[in-house]
C-alpha positions as CSV (number, residue, x, y, z in Angstrom):
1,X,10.9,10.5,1.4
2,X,8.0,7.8,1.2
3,X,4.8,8.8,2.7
4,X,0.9,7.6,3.2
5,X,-1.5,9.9,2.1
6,X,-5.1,10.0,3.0
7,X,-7.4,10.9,0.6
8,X,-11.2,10.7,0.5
9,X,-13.0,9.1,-2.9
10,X,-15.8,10.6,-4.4
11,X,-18.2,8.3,-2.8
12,X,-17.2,9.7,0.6
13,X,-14.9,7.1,1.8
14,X,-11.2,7.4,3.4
15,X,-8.1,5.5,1.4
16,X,-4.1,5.8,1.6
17,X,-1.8,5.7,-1.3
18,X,1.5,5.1,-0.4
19,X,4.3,6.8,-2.2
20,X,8.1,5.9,-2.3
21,X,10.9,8.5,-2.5
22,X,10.5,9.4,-6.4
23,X,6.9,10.5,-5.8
24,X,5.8,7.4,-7.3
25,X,2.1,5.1,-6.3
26,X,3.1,2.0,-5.2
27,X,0.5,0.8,-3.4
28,X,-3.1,2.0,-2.6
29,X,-5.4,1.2,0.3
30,X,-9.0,0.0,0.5
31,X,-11.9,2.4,1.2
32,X,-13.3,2.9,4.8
33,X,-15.9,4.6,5.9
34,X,-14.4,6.4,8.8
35,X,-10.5,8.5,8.7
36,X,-9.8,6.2,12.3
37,X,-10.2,2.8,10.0
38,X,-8.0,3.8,7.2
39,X,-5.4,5.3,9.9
40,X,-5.6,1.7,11.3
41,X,-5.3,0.3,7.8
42,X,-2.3,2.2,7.9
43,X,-0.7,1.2,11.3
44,X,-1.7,-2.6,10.1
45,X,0.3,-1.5,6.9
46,X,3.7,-0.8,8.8
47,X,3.4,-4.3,11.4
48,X,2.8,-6.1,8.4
49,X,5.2,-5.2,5.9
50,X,8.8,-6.1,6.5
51,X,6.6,-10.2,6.5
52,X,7.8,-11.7,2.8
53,X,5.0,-14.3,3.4
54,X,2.4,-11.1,3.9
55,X,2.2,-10.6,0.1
56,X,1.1,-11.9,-2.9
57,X,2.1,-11.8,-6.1
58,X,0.6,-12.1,-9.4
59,X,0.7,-11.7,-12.9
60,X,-2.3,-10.6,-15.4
61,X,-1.2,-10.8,-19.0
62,X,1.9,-8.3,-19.3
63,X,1.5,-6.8,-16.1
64,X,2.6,-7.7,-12.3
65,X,0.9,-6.9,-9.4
66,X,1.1,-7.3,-5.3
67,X,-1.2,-7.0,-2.0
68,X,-0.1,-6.7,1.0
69,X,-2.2,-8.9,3.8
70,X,-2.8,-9.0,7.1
71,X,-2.2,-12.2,9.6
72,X,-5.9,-12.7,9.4
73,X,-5.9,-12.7,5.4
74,X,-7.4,-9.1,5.1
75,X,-6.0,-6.8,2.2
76,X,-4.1,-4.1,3.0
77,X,-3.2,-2.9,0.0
78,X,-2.6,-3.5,-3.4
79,X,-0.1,-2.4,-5.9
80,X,-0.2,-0.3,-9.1
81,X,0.7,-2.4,-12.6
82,X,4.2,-3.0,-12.9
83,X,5.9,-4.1,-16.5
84,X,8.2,-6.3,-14.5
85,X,8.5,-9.2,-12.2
86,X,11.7,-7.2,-10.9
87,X,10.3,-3.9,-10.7
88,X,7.6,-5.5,-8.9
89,X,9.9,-7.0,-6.4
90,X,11.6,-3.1,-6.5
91,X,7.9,-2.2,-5.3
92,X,7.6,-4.4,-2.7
93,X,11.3,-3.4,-1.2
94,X,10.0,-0.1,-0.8
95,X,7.2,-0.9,1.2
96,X,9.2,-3.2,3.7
97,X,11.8,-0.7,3.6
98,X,9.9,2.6,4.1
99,X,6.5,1.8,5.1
100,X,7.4,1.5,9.2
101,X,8.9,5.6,9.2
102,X,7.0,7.3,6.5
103,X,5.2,10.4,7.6
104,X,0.9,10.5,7.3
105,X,-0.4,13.1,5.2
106,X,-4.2,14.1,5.8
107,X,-5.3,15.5,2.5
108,X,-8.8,14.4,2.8
C-alpha cells in the first residue's frame, strides 16, 4: 500500500516522503517548520495530483525527474532520479493513482 510518511530532518524541520506499493521513494516533500504545514503540504498533495498539467518534468543529463505543483505554482514535491522517461511517467501514475487514499504515517 502507498503511504506518506512524516519525518523530521536534522535541522528540526517536518517533510513527507511518499512511498508506492513496493516500498519505493517516489516523491519527497519540502521542509516546514511546523507538523500542521507539512500535513497540509500533504492534503495539497492528494487535490493536486490526479491534474497532468500539475507537474513538471525534466531531464538532467541521464536522469529524469518530476514536481508536483500547486494551482498557485508552489512545489509540492519532487521526485527521486529516475533512469527513464517511462519509469518516470510509472512515477507520476502512482502518485495520481495512490496519493488521494494512502494512509499518514507520523514517524517524526
Amino acid at each position: 500500500m502507498a503511504e506518506f510518511i512524516i519525518q523530521k530532518s536534522a535541522s528540526g524541520q517536518f517533510y513527507y516522503t511518499f512511498r508506492g506499493n513496493n516500498h519505493e521513494v517516489v516523491m519527497v516533500g519540502e521542509e516546514h517548520t511546523t507538523k500542521q504545514a507539512c500535513q497540509g503540504s500533504i492534503a495539497s498533495v492528494r487535490l493536486n495530483a490526479p491534474n497532468d498539467d500539475r507537474y513538471t518534468r525534466w531531464q538532467t543529463g541521464a536522469s529524469y525527474y518530476f514536481n508536483l505543483k500547486a494551482a498557485n505554482g508552489e512545489k509540492l514535491g519532487a521526485s527521486e532520479a529516475y533512469t527513464t522517461a517511462q519509469s518516470r511517467e510509472t512515477g507520476i501514475s502512482v502518485v495520481k493513482r495512490e496519493a488521494q487514499g494512502a494512509p499518514v504515517i507520523d514517524r517524526s
